[in-house]
C-alpha positions as CSV (number, residue, x, y, z in Angstrom):
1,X,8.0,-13.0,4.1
2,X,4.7,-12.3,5.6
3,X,1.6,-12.6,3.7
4,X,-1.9,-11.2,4.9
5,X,-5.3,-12.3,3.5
6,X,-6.7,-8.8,2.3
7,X,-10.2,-10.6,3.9
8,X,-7.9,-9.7,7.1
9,X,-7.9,-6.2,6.3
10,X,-9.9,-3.8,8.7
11,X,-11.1,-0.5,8.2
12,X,-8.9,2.1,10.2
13,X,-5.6,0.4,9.9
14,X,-2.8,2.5,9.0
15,X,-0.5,1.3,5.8
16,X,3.0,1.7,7.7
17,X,5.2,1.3,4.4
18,X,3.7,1.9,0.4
19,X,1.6,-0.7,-0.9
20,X,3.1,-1.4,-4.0
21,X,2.1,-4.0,-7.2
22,X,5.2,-6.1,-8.4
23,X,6.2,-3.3,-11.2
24,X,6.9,-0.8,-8.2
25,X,3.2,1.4,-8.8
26,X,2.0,2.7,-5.7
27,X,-1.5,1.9,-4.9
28,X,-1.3,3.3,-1.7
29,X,1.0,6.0,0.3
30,X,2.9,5.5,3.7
31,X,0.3,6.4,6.4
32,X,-3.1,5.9,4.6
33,X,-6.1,4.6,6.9
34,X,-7.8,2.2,4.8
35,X,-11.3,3.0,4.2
36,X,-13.9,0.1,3.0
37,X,-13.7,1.6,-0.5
38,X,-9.9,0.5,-0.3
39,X,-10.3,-2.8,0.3
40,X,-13.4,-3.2,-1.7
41,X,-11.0,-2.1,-4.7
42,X,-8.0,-4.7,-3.8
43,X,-10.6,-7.1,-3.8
44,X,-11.8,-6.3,-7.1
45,X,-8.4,-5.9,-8.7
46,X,-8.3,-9.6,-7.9
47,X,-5.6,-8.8,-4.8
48,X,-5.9,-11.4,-2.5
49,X,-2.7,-11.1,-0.5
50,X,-0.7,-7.9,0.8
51,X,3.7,-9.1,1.7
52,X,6.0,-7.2,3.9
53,X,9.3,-8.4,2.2
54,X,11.9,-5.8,2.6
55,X,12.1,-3.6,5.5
56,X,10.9,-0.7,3.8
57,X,7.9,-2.2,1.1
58,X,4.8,-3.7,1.2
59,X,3.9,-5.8,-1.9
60,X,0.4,-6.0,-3.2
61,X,0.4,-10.1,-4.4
62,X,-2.4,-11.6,-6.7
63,X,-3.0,-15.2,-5.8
C-alpha cells in the first residue's frame, strides 16, 4: 500500500482511479483534475492521506 500526504497534492493532477472513503462513496470520479477547492475540502474533511491498495481504487484514509 501506498500512502500520499494530501499536503503532496498539486493542483492539475489527474485522479487515475475513484477516490473513495472506506464505505465505498465516491468523493471523486476517474479522470478528475484536482482544483485547489478539492484539496482544500479533503483537508477540511480531516483527510490527511489518499492509498492506492487495489489495482483498481484509491482510498481516501483519515489519519
Amino acid at each position: 500500500m501506498v500512502r500520499v500526504h494530501v499536503s503532496r497534492l498539486k493542483e492539475g493532477m489527474i485522479t487515475g482511479y475513484p477516490l473513495m472513503r472506506e464505505d465505498g462513496v465516491i468523493l471523486l470520479k476517474e479522470g478528475v483534475a484536482l482544483r485547489s477547492s478539492h484539496i482544500k475540502r479533503l483537508r477540511e474533511l480531516g483527510y490527511e492521506y489518499i492509498s492506492r491498495i487495489t489495482g483498481s481504487k484509491i482510498l481516501i484514509w483519515m489519519r
